[in-house]
N, CA, C, O and CB atoms as a CASP TS submission, in Angstrom:
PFRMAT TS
TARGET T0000
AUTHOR 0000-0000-0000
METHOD Language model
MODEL 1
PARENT N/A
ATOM      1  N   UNK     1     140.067  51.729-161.307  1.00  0.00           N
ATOM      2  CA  UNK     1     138.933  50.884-160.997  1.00  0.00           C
ATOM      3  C   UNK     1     138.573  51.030-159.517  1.00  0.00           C
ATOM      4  O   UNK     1     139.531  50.908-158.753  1.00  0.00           O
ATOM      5  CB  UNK     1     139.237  49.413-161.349  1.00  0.00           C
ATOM      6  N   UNK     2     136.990  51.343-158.786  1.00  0.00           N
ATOM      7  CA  UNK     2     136.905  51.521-157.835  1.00  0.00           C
ATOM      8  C   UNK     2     136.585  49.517-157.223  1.00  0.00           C
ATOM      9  O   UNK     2     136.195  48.527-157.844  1.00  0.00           O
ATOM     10  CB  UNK     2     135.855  52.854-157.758  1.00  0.00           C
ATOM     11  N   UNK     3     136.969  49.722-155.887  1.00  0.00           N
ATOM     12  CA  UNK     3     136.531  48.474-155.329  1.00  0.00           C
ATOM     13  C   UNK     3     134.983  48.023-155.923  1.00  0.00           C
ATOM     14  O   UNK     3     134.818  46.807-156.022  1.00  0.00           O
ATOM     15  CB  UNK     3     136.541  48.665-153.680  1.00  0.00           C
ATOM     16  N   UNK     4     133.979  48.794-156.275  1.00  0.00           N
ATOM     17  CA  UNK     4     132.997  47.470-156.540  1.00  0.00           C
ATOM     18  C   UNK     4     132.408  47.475-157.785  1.00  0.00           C
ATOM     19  O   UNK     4     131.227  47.360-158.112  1.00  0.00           O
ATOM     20  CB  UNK     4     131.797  47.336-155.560  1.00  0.00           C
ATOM     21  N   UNK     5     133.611  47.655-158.554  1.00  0.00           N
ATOM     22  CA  UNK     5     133.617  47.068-160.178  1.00  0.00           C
ATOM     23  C   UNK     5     134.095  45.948-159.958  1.00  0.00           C
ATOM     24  O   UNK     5     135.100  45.716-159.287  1.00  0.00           O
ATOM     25  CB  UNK     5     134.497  47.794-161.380  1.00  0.00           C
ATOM     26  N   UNK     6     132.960  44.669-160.866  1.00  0.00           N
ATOM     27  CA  UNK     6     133.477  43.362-160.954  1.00  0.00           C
ATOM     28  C   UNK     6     134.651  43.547-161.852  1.00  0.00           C
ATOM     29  O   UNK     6     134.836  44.399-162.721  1.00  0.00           O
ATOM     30  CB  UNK     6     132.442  42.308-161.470  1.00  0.00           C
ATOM     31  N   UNK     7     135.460  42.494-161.423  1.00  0.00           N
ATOM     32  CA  UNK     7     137.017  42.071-161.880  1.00  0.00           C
ATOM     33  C   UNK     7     137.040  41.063-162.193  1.00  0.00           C
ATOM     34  O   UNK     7     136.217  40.455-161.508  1.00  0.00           O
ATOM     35  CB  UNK     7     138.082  42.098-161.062  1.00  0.00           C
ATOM     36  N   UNK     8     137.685  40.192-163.116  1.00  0.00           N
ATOM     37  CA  UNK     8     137.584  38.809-163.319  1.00  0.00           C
ATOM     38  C   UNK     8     139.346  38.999-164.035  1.00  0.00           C
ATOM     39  O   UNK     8     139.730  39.584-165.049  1.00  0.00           O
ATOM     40  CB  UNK     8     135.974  38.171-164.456  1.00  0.00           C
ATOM     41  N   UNK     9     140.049  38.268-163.047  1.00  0.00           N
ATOM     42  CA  UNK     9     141.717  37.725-163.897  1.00  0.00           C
ATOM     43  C   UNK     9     142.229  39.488-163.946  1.00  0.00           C
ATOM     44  O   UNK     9     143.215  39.881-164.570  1.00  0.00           O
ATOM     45  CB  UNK     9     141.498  36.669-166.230  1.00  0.00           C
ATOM     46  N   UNK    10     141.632  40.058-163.425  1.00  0.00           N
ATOM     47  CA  UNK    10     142.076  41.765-163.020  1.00  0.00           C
ATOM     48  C   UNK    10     141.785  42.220-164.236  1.00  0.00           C
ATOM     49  O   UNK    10     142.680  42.735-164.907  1.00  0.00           O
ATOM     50  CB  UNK    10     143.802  42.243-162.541  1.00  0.00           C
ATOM     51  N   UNK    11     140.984  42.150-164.538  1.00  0.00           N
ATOM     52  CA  UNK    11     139.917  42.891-166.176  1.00  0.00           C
ATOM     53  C   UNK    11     138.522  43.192-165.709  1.00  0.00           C
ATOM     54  O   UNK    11     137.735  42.422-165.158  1.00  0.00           O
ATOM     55  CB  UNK    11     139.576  41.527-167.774  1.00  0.00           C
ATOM     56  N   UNK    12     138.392  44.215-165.971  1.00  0.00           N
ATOM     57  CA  UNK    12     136.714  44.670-165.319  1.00  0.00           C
ATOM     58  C   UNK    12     135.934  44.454-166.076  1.00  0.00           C
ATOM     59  O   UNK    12     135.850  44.936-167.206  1.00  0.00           O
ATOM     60  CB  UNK    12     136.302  46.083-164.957  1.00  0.00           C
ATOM     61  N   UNK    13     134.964  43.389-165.367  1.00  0.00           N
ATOM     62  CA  UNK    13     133.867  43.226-166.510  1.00  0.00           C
ATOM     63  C   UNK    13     132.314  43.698-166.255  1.00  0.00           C
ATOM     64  O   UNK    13     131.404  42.927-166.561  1.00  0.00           O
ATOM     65  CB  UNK    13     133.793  41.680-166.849  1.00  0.00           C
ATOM     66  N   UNK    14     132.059  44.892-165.729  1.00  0.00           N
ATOM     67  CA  UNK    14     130.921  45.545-165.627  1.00  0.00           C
ATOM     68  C   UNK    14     130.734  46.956-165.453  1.00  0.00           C
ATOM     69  O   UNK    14     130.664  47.120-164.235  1.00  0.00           O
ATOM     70  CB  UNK    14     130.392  45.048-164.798  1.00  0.00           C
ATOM     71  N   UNK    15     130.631  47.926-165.964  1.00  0.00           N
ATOM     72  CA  UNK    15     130.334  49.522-165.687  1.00  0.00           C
ATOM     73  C   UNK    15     128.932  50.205-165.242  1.00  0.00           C
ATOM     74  O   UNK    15     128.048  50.569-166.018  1.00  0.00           O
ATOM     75  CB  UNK    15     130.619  50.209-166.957  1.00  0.00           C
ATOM     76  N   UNK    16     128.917  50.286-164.046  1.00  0.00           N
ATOM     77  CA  UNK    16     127.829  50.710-163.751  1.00  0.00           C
ATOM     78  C   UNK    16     127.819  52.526-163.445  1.00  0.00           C
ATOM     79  O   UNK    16     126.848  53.158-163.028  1.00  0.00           O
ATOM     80  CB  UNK    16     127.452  49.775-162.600  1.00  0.00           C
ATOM     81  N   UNK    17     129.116  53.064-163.769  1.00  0.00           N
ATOM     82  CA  UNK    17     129.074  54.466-164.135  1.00  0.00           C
ATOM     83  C   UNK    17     128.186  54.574-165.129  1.00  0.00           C
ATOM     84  O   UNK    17     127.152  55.234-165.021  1.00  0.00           O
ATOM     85  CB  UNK    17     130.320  55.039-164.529  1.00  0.00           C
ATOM     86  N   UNK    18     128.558  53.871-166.271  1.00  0.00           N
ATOM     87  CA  UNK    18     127.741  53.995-167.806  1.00  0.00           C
ATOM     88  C   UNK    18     126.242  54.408-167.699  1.00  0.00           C
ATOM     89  O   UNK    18     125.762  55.241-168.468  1.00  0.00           O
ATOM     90  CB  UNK    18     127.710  52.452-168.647  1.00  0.00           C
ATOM     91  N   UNK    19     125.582  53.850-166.801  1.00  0.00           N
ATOM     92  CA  UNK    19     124.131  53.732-166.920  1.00  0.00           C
ATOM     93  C   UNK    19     123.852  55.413-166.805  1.00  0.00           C
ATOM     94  O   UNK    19     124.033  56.035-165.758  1.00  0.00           O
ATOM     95  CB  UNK    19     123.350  52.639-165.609  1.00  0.00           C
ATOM     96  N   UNK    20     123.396  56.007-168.026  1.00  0.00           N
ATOM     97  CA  UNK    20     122.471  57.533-168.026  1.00  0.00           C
ATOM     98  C   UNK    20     123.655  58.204-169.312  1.00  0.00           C
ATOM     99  O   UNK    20     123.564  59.321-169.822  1.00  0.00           O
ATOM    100  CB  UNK    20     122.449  58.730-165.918  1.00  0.00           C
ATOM    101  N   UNK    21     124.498  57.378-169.548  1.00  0.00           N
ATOM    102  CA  UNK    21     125.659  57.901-170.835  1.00  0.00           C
ATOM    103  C   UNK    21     124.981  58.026-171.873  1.00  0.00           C
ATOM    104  O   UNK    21     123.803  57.672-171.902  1.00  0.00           O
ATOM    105  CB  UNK    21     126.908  56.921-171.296  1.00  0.00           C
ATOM    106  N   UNK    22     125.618  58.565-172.940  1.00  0.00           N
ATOM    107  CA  UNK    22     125.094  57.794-174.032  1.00  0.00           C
ATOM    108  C   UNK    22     125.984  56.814-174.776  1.00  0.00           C
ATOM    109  O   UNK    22     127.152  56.516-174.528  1.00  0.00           O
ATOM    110  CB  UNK    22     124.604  58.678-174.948  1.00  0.00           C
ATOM    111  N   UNK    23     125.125  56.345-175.813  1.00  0.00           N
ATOM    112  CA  UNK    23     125.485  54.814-176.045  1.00  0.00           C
ATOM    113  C   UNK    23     127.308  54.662-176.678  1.00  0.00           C
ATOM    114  O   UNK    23     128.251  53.899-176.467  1.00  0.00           O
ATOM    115  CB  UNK    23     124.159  54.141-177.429  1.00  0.00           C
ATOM    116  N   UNK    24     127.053  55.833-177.494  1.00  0.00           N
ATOM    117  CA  UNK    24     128.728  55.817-178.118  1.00  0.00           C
ATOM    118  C   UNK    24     129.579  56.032-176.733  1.00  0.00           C
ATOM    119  O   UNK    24     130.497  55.268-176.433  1.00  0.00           O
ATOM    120  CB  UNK    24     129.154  57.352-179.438  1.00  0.00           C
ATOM    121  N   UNK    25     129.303  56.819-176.157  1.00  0.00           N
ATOM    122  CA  UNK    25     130.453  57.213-174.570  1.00  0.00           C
ATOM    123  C   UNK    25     130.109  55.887-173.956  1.00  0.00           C
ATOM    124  O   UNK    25     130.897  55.495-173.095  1.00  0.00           O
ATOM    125  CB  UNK    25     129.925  58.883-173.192  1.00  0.00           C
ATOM    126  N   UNK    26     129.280  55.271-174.182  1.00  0.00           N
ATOM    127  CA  UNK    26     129.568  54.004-173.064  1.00  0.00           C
ATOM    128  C   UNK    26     130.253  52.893-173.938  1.00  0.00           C
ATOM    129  O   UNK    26     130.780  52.053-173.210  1.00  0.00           O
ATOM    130  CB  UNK    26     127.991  53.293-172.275  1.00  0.00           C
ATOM    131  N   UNK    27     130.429  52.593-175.477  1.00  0.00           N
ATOM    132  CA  UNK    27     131.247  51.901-176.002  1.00  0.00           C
ATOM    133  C   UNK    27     132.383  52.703-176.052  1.00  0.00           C
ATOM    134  O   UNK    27     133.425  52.092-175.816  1.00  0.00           O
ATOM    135  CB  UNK    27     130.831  51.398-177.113  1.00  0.00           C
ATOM    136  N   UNK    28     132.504  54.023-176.317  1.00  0.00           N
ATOM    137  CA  UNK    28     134.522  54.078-175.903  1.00  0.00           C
ATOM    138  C   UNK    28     134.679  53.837-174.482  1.00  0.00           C
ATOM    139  O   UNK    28     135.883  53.797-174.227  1.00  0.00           O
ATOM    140  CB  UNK    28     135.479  55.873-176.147  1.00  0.00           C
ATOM    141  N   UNK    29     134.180  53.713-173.762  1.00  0.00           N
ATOM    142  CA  UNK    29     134.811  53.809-172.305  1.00  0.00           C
ATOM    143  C   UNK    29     134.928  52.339-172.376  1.00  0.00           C
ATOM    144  O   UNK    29     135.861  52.038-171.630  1.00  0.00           O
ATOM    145  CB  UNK    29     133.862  54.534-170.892  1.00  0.00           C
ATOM    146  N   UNK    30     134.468  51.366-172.872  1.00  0.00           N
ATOM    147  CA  UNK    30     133.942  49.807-172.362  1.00  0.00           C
ATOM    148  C   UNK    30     135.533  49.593-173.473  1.00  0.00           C
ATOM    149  O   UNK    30     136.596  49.380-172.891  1.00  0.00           O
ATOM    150  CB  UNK    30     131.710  48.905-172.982  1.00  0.00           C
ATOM    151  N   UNK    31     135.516  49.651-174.498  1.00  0.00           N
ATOM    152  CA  UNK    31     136.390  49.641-175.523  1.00  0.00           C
ATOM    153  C   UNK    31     138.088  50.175-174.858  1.00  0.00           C
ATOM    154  O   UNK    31     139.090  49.467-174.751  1.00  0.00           O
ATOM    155  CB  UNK    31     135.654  50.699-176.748  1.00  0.00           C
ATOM    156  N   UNK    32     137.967  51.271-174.590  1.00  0.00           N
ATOM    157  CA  UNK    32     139.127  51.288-173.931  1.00  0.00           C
ATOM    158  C   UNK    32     139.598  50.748-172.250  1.00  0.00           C
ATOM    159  O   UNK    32     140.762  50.593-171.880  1.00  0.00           O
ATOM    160  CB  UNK    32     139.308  52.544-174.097  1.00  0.00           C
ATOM    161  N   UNK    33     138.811  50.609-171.713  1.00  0.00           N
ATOM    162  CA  UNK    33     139.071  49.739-170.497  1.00  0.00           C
ATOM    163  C   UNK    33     139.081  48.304-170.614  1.00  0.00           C
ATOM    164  O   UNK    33     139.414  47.556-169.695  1.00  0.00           O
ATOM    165  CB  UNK    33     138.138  49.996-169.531  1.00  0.00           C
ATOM    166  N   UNK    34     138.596  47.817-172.108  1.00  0.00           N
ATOM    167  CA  UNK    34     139.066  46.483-172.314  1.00  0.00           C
ATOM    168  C   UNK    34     139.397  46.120-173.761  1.00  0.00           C
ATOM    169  O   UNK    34     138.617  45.371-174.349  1.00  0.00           O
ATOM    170  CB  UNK    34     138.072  45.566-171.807  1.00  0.00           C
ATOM    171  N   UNK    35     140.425  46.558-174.358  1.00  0.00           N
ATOM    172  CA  UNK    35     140.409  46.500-175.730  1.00  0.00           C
ATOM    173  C   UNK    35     140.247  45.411-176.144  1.00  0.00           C
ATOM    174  O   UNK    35     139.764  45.396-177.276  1.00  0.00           O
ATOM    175  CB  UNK    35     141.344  46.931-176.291  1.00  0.00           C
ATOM    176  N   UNK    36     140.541  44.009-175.503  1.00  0.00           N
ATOM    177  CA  UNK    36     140.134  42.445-175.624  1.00  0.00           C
ATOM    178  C   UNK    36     138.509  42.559-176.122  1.00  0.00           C
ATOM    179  O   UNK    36     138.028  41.616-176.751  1.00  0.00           O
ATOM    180  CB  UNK    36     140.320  41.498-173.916  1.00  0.00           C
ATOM    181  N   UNK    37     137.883  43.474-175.883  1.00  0.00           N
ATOM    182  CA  UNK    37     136.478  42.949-176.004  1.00  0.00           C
ATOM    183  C   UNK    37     136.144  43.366-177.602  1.00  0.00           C
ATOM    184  O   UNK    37     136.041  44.548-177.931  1.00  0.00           O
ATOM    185  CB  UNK    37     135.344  43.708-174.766  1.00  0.00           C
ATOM    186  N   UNK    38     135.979  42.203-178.598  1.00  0.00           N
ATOM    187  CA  UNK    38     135.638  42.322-179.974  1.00  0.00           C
ATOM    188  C   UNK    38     134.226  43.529-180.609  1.00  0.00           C
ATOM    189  O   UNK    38     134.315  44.510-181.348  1.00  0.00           O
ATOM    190  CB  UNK    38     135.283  40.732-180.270  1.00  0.00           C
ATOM    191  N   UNK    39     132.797  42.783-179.801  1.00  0.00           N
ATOM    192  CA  UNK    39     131.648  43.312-179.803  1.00  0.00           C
ATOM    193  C   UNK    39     130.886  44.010-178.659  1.00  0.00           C
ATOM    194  O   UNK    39     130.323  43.536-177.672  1.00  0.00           O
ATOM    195  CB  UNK    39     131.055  42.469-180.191  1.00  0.00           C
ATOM    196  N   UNK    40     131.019  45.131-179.038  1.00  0.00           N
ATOM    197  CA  UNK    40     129.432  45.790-178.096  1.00  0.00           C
ATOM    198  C   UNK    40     128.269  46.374-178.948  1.00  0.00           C
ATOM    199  O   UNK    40     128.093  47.216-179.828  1.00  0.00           O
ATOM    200  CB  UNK    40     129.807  47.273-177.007  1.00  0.00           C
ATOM    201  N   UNK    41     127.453  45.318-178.082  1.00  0.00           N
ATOM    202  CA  UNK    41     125.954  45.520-178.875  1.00  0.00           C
ATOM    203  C   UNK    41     124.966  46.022-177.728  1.00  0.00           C
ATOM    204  O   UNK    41     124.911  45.850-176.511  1.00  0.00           O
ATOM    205  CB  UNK    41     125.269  43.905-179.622  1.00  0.00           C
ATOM    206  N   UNK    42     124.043  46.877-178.877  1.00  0.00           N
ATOM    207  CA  UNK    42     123.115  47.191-178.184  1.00  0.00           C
ATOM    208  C   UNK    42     121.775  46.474-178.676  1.00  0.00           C
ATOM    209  O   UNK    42     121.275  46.137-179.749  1.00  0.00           O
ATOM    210  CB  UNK    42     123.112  48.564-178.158  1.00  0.00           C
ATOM    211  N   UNK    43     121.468  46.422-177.334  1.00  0.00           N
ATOM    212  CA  UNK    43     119.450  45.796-177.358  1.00  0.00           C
ATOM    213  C   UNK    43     118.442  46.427-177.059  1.00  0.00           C
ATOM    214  O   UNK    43     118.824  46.838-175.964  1.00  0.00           O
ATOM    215  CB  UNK    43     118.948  44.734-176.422  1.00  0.00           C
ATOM    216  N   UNK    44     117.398  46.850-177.181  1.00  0.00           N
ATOM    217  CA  UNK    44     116.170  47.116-176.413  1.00  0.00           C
ATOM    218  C   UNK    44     116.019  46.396-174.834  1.00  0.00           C
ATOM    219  O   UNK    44     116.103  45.171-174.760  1.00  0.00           O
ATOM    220  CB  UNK    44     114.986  46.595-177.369  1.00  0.00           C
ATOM    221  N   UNK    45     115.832  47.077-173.799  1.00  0.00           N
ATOM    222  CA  UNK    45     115.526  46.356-172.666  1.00  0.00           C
ATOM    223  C   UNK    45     114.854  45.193-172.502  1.00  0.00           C
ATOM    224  O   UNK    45     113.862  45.602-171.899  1.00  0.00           O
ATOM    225  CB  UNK    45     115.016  46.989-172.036  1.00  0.00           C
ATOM    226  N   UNK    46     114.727  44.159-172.609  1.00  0.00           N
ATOM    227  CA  UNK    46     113.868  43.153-172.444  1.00  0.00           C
ATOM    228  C   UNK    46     114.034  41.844-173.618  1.00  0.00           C
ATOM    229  O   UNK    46     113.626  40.691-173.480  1.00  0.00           O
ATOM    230  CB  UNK    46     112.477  43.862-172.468  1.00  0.00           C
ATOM    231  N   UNK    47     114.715  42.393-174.716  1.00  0.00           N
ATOM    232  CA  UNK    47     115.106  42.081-176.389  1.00  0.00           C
ATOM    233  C   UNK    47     115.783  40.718-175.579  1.00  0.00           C
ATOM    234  O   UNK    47     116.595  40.616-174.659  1.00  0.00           O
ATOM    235  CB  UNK    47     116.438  43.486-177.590  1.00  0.00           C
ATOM    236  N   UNK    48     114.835  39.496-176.609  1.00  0.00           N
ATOM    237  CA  UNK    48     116.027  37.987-176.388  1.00  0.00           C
ATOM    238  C   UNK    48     117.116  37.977-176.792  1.00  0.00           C
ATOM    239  O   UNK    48     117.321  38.590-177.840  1.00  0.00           O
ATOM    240  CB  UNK    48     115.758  36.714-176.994  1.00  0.00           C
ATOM    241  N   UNK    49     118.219  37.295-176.139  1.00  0.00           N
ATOM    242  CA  UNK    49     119.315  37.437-176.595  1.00  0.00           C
ATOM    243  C   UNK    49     119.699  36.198-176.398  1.00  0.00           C
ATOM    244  O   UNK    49     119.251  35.559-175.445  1.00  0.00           O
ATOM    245  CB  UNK    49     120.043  38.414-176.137  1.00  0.00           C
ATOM    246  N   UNK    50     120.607  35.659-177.288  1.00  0.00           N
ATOM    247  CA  UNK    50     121.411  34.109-176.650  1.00  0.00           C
ATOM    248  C   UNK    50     122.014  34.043-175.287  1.00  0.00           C
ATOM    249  O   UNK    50     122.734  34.965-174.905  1.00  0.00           O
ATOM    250  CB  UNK    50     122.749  33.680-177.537  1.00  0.00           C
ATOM    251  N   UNK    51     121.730  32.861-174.419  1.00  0.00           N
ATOM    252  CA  UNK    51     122.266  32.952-173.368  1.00  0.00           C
ATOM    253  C   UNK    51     123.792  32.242-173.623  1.00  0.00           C
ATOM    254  O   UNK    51     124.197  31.565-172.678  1.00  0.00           O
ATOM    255  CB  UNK    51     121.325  32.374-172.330  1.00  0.00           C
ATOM    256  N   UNK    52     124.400  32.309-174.447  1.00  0.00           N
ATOM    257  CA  UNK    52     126.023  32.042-174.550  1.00  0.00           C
ATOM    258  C   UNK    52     127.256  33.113-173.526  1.00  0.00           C
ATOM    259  O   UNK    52     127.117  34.336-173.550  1.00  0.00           O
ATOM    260  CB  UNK    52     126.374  32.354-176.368  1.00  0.00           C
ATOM    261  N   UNK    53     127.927  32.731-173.035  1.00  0.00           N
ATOM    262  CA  UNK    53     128.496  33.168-172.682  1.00  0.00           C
ATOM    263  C   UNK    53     130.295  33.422-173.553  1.00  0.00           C
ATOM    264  O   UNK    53     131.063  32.623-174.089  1.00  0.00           O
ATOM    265  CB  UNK    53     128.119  32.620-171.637  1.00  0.00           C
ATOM    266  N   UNK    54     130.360  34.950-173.309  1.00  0.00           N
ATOM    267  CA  UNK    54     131.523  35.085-174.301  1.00  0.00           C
ATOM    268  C   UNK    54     132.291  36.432-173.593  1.00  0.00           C
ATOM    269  O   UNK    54     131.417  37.221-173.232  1.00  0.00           O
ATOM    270  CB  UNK    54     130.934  35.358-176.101  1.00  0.00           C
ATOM    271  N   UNK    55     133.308  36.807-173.363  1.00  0.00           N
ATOM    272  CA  UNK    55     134.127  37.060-172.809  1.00  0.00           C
ATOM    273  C   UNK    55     134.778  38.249-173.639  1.00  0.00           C
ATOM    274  O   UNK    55     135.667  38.898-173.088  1.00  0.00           O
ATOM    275  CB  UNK    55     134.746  35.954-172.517  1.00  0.00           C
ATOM    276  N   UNK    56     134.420  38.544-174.820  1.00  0.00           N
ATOM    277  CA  UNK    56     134.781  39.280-175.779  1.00  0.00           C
ATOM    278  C   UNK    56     133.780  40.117-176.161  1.00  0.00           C
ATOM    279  O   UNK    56     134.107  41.079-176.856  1.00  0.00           O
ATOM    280  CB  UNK    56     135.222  38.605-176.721  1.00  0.00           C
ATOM    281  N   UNK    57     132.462  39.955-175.824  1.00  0.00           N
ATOM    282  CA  UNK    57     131.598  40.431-175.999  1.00  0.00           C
ATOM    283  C   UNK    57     131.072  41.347-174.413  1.00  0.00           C
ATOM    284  O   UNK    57     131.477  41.070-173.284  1.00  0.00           O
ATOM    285  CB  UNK    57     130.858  39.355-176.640  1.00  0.00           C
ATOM    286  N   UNK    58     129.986  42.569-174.814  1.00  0.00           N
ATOM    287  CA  UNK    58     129.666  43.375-173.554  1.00  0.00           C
ATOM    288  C   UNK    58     128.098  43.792-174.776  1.00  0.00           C
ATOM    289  O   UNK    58     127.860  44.054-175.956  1.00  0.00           O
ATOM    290  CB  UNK    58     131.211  44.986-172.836  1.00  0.00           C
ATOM    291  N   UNK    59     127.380  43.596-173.395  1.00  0.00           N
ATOM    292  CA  UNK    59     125.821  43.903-174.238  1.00  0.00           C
ATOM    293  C   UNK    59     125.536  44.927-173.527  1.00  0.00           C
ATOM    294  O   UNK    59     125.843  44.749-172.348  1.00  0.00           O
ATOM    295  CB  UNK    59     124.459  42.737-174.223  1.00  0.00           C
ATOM    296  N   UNK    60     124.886  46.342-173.836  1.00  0.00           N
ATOM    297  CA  UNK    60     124.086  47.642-173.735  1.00  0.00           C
ATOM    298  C   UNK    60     122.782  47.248-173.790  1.00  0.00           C
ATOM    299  O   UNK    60     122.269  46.884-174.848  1.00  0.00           O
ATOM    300  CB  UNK    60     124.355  48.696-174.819  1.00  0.00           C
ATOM    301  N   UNK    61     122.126  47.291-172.626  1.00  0.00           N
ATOM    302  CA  UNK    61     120.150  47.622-172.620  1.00  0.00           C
ATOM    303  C   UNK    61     120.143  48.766-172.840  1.00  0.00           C
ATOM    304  O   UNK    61     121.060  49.458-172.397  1.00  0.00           O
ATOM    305  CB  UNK    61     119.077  47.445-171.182  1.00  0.00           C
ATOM    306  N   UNK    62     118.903  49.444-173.743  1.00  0.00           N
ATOM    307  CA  UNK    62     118.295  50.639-173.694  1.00  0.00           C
ATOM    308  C   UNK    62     116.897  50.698-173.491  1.00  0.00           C
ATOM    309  O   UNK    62     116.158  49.829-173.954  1.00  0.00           O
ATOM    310  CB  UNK    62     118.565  51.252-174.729  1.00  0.00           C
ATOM    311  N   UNK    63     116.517  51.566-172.897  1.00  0.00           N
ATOM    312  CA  UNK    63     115.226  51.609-173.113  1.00  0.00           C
ATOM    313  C   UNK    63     114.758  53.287-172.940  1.00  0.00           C
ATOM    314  O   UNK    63     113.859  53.621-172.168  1.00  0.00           O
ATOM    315  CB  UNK    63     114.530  50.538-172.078  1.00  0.00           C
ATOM    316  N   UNK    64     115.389  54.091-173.639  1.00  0.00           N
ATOM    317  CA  UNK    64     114.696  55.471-173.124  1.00  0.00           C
ATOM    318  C   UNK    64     114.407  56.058-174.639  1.00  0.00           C
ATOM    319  O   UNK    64     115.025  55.493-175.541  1.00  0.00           O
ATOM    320  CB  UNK    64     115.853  56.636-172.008  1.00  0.00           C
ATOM    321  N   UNK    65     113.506  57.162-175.010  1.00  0.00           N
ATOM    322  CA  UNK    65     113.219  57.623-176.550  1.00  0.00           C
ATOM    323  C   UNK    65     114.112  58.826-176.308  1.00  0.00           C
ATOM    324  O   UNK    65     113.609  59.677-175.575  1.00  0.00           O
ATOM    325  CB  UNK    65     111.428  57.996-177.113  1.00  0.00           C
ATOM    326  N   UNK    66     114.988  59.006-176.639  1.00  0.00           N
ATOM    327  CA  UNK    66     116.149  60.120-177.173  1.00  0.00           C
ATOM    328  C   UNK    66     115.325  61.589-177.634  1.00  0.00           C
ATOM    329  O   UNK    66     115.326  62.653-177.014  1.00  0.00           O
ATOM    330  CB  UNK    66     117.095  59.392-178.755  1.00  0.00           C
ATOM    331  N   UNK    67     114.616  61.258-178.958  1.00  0.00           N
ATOM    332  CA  UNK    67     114.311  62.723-179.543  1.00  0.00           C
ATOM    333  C   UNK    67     112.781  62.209-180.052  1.00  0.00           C
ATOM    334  O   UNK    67     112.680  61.020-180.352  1.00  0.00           O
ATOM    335  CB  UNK    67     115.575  63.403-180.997  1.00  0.00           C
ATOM    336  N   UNK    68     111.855  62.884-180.134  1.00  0.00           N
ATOM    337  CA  UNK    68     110.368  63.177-180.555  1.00  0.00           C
ATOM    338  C   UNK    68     110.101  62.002-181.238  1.00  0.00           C
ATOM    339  O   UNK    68     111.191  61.457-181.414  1.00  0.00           O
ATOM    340  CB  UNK    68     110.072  64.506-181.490  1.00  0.00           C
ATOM    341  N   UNK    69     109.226  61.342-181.705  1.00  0.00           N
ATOM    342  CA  UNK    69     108.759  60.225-182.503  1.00  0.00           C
ATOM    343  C   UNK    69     108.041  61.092-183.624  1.00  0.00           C
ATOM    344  O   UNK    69     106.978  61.496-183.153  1.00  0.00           O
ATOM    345  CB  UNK    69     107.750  59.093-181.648  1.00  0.00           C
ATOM    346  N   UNK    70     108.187  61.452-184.691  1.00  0.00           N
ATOM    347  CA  UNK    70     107.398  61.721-185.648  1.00  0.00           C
ATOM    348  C   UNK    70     107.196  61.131-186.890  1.00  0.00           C
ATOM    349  O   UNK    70     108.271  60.713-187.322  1.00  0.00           O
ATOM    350  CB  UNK    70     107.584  62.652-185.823  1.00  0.00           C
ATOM    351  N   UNK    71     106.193  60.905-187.706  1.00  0.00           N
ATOM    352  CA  UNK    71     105.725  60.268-188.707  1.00  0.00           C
ATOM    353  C   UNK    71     106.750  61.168-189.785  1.00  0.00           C
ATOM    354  O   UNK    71     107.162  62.290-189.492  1.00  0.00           O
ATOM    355  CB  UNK    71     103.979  60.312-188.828  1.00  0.00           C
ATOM    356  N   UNK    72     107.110  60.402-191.197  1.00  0.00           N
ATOM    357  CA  UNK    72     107.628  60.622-191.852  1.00  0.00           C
ATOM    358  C   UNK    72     109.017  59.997-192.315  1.00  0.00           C
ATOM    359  O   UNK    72     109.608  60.461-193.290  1.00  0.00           O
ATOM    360  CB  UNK    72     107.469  61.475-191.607  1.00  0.00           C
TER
END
């Protein structure tokens, strides 16, 4: 863990390497640096979400189009 990954009780609770990963490489990395954490979900950037706070949980924004949009 570098100095300015948040830590909480010496458990890191934020990855800001992740940002430009993709989504599965950023749930094994989140998954194995905290196996305590039950759910990682992903949202659309901006997507409501409950403001609950939970400790077991780690939420993914996305917002980029991966591959072509085509009809069909």
């Amino acid at each position: 863990m570098s100095s300015s990954d948040e830590v909480a009780g010496g458990k890191k609770t934020s990855w800001p390497e992740l940002v430009g990963k993709s989504i599965e490489e950023a749930k094994k990395t989140i998954l194995k640096d905290r196996p305590d954490v039950k759910t990682v979900e992903v949202f659309p950037v901006g997507a409501p979400v409950t403001e609950d706070l939970r400790f077991d949980r780690v939420r993914i924004f996305v917002d980029t189009v991966a591959e072509i949009p085509r009809i069909g």
